[in-house]
C-alpha positions as CSV (number, residue, x, y, z in Angstrom):
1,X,0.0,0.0,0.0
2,X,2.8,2.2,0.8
3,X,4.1,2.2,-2.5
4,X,0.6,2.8,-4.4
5,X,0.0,6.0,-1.8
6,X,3.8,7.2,-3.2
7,X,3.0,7.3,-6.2
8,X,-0.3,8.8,-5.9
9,X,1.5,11.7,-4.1
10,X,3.5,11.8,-7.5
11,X,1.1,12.1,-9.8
12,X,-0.4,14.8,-8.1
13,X,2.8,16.5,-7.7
14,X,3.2,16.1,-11.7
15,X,-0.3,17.3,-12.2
16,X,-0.2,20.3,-10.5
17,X,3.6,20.8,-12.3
18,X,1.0,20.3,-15.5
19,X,-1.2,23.2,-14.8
20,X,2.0,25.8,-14.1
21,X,3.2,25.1,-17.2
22,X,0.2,24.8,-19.0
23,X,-0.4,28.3,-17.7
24,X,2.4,29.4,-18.8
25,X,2.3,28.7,-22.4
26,X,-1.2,30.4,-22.4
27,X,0.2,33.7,-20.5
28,X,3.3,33.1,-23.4
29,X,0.7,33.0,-26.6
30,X,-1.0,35.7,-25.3
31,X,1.8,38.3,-25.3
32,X,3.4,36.5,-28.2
33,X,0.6,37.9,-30.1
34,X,0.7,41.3,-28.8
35,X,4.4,41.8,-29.4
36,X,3.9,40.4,-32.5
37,X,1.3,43.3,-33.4
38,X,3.7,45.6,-32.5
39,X,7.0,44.3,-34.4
40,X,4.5,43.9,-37.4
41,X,3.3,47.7,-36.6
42,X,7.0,48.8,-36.7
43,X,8.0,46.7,-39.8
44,X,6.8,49.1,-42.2
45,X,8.0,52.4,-40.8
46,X,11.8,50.9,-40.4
47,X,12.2,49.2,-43.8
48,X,10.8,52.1,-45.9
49,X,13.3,54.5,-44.0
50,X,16.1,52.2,-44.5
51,X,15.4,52.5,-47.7
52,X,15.6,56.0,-48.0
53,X,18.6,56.2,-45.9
54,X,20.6,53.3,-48.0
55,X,19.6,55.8,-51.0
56,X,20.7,58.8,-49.5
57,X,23.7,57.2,-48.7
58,X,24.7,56.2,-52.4
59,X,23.7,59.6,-53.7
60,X,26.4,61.4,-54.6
61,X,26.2,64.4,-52.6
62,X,28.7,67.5,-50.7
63,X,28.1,66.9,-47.1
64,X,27.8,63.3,-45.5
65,X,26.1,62.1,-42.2
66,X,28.5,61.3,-39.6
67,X,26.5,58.0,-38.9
68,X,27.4,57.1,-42.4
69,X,30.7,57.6,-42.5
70,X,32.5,54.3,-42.6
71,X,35.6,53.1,-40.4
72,X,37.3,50.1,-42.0
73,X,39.8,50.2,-38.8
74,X,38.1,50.2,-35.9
75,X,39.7,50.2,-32.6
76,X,36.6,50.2,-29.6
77,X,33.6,48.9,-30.0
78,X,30.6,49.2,-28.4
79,X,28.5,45.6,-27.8
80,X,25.0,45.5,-26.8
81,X,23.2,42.2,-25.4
82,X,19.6,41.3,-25.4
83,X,18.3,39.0,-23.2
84,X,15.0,38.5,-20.8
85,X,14.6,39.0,-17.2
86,X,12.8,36.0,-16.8
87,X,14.2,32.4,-17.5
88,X,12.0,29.2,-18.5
89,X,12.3,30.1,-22.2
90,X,14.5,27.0,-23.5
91,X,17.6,27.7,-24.9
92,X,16.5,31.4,-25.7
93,X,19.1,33.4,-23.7
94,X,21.8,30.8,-24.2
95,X,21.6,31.1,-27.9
96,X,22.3,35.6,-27.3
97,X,25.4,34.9,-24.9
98,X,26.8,32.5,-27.2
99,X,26.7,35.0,-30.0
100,X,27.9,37.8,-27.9
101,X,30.6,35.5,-26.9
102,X,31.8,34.8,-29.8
103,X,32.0,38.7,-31.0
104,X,33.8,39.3,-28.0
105,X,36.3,36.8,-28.8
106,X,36.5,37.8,-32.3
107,X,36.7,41.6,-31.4
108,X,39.9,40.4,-29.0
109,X,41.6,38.5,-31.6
110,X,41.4,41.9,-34.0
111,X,42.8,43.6,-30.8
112,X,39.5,46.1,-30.8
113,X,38.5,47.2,-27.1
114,X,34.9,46.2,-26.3
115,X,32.4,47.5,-24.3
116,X,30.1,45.2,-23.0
117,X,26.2,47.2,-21.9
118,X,23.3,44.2,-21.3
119,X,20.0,44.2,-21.1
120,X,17.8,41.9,-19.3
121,X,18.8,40.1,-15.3
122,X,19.7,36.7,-17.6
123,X,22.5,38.1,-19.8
124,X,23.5,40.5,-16.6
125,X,23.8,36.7,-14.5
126,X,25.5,35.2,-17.1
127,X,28.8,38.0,-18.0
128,X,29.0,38.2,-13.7
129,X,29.0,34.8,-13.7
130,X,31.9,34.8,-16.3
131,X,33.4,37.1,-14.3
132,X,33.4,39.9,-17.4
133,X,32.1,43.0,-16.3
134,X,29.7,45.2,-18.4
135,X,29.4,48.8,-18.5
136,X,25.6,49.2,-18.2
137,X,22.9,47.1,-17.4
138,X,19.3,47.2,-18.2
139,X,16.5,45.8,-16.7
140,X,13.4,48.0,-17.4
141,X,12.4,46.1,-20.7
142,X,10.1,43.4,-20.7
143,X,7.7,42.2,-23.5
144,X,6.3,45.7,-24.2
145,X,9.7,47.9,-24.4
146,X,9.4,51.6,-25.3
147,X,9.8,53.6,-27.6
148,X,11.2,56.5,-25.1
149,X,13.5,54.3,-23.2
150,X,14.9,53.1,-26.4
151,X,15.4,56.4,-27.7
152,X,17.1,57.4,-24.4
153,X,20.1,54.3,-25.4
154,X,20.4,55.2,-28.9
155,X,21.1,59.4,-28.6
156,X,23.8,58.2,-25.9
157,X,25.2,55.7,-27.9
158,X,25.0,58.6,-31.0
159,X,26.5,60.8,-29.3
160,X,29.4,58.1,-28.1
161,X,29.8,57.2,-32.4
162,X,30.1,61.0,-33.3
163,X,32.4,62.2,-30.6
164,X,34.8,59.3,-31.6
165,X,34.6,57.4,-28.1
166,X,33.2,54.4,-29.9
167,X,34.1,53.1,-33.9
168,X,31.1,50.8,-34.0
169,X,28.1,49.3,-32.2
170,X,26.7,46.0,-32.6
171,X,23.5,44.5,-31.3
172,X,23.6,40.7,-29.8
173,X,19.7,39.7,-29.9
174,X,17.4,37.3,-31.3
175,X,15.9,38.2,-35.0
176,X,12.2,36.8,-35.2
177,X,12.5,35.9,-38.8
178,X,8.6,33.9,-38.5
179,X,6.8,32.2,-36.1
180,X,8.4,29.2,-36.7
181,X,12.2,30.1,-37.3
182,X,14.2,33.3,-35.0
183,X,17.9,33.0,-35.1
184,X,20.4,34.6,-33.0
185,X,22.5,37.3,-34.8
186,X,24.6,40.2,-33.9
187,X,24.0,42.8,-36.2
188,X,26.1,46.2,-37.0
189,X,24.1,49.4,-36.3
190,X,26.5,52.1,-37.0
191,X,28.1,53.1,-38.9
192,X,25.1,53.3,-41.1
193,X,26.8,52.6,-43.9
194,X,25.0,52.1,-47.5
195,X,25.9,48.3,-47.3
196,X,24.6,47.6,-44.0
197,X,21.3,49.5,-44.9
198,X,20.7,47.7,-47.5
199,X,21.6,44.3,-46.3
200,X,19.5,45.4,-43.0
201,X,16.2,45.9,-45.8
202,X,17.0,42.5,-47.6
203,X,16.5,40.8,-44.0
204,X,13.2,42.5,-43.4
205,X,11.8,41.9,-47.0
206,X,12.9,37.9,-46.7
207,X,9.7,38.0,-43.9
208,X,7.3,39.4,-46.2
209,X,8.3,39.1,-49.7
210,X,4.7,40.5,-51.0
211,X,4.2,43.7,-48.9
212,X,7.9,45.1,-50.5
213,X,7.8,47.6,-53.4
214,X,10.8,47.4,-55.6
215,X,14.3,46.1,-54.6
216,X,17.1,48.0,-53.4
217,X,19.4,49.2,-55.7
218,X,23.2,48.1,-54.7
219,X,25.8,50.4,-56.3
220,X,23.4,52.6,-58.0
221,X,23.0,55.9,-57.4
222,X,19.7,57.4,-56.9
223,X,18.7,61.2,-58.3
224,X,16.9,62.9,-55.5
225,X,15.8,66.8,-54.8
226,X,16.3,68.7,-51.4
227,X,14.6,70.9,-50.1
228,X,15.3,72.7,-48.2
229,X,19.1,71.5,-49.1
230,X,20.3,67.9,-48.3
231,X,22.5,69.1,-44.6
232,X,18.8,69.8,-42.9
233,X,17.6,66.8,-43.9
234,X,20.3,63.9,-43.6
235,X,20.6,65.3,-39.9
236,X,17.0,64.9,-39.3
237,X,16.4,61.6,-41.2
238,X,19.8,59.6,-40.2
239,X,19.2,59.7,-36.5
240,X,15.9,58.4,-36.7
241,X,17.2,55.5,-39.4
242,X,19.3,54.4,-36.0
243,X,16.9,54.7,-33.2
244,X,14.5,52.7,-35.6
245,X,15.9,50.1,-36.1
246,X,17.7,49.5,-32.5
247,X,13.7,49.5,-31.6
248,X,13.3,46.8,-34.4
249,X,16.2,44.8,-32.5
250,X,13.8,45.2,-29.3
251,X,10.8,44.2,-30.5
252,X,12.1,41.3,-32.1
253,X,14.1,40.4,-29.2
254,X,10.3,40.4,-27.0
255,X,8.7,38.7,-29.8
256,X,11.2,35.1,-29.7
257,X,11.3,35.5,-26.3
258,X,7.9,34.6,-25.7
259,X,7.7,32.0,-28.6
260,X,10.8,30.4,-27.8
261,X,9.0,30.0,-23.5
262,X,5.6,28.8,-25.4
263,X,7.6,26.3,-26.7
264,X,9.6,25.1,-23.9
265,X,5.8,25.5,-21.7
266,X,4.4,23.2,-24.3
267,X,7.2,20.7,-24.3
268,X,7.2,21.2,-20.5
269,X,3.3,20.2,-20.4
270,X,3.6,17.4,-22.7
271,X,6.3,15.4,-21.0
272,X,3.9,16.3,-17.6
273,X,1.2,14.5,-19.6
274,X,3.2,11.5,-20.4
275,X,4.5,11.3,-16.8
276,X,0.9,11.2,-15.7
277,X,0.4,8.7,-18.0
278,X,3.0,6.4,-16.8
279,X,2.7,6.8,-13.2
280,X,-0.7,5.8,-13.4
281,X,-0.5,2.6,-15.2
282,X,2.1,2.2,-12.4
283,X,-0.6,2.8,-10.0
284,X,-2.7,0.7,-11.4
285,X,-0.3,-2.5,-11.4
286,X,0.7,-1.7,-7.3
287,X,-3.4,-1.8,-7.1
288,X,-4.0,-4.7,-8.9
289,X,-0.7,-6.5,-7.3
290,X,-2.2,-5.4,-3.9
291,X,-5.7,-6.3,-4.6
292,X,-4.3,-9.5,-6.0
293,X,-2.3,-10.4,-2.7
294,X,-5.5,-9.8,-0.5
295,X,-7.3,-12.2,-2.7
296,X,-4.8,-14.9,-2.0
297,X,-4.5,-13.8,1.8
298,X,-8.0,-14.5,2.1
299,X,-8.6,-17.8,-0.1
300,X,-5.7,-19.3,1.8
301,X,-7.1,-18.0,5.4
302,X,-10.4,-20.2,4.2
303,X,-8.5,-22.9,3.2
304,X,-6.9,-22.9,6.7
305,X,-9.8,-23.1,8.9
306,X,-11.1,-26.0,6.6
């Protein structure tokens, strides 16, 4: 009896593992879909002014954007890592340190100083684990990051590229390519360099092939008019090109992370169901064993007092 009441205390344990994670996945699909509306929202507005920026890049023109000014030597860099605050999302944050980790050793090897700034209390775990430290840590975004608080990063970091304190800046995050594939990349953010624009719009248009006017033109210069002349408004437009798509990098970031922890719920609640499943047919043979042993305790007790 002992062991059928031990594994009935199992099973319960399991099942009320089961509804956590079932939970979970639920609260996960849920906000999957709203940071999905929102990455979706901010697809259009950061591919259309990429374009115009990888344009106004190749046009031929007196004056040139700092952003855009390309550094084929450079010396510090500037490394930024998205992660989540929470864990339970499968190999989600794992995936970001690994890539980071491997710029970082890269960046070493080409003798170019990094600085390291993370988001998110898993990525911040993980480099004080190492023993590395970082420069900056975030924790304020979640799976609704704004706009303003982005903004706040990317003038600082601006200011850092311009000034000279920092030859380029890379993003370590997770691009939500569909629902069904996100890949972690670390991506080049300035300079914002005709190449990188345009490479940065082929990536977007790859997700939706039929919302995307006509292809970028590599190596061709584009005839435009300014008014009023082109100083006034590849100072207004660059900047915005940057903060843009650093928000992209954010939104895609809260986007996998929620599919990649529906996953690993759903996984989680599935090998709960199979667990249930075993440890009853356990209980049933420990019942049927026990129910069979009483039998024979009886039958023979009879056969005794005959």
């Amino acid at each position: 009896m002992a062991k059928a009441r031990a594994i009935v205390k199992r099973r319960k344990s399991v099942q009320n593992i089961r509804k956590i994670t079932r939970t979970m996945e639920l609260i996960a699909t849920a906000r999957f879909k709203k940071a999905l509306d929102r990455a979706t929202e901010a697809e259009a507005y950061t591919r259309k002014i990429a374009e115009i920026v990888a344009d106004l890049g190749a046009t031929a023109t007196d004056f040139k954007h700092p952003l855009l000014e390309s550094r084929p030597e450079p010396k510090r860099s500037l490394l930024l890592v998205l992660s989540s605050n929470r864990g339970l999302a499968g190999g989600y944050n794992g995936n970001v340190v690994r890539a980071a980790t491997r710029r970082i050793q890269d960046d070493a090897a080409d003798s170019i100083a990094t600085t390291i700034e993370v988001a998110g209390k898993r990525g911040i775990n993980f480099f004080k684990f190492r023993g590395q430290a970082t420069d900056a840590q975030y924790t304020q975004f979640d799976d609704r990051p704004a706009f303003e608080q982005v903004e706040e990063i990317a003038d600082r970091y601006i200011a850092l590229f311009v000034d000279g304190g920092i030859d380029r800046i890379d993003v370590a995050y997770t691009k939500f390519i569909n629902a069904a594939r996100q890949q972690a990349v670390v991506e080049t953010l300035l300079p914002l360099s005709a190449v990188s624009v345009g490479q940065a719009v082929e990536s977007i248009r790859h997700k939706k092939p039929d919302a995307v006017a006509a292809p970028v033109r590599k190596g061709e210069r584009v005839p435009y008019e300014f008014l009023p002349d082109p100083k006034s408004i590849l100072e207004e437009i660059v900047p915005v090109s940057f903060k843009a798509r650093l928000f992209k990098c954010f939104l895609d970031a809260a986007v996998s992370e929620q599919i990649a922890r529906m996953v690993a719920m759903r996984g989680a609640t599935e090998n709960a169901d199979d667990m249930i499943k075993s440890l009853t047919r356990l209980y049933n043979r420990a019942r049927q064993a026990q129910i069979t042993r009483e039998l024979a305790e009886i039958i023979g007790g009879a056969a005794a007092l005959e």
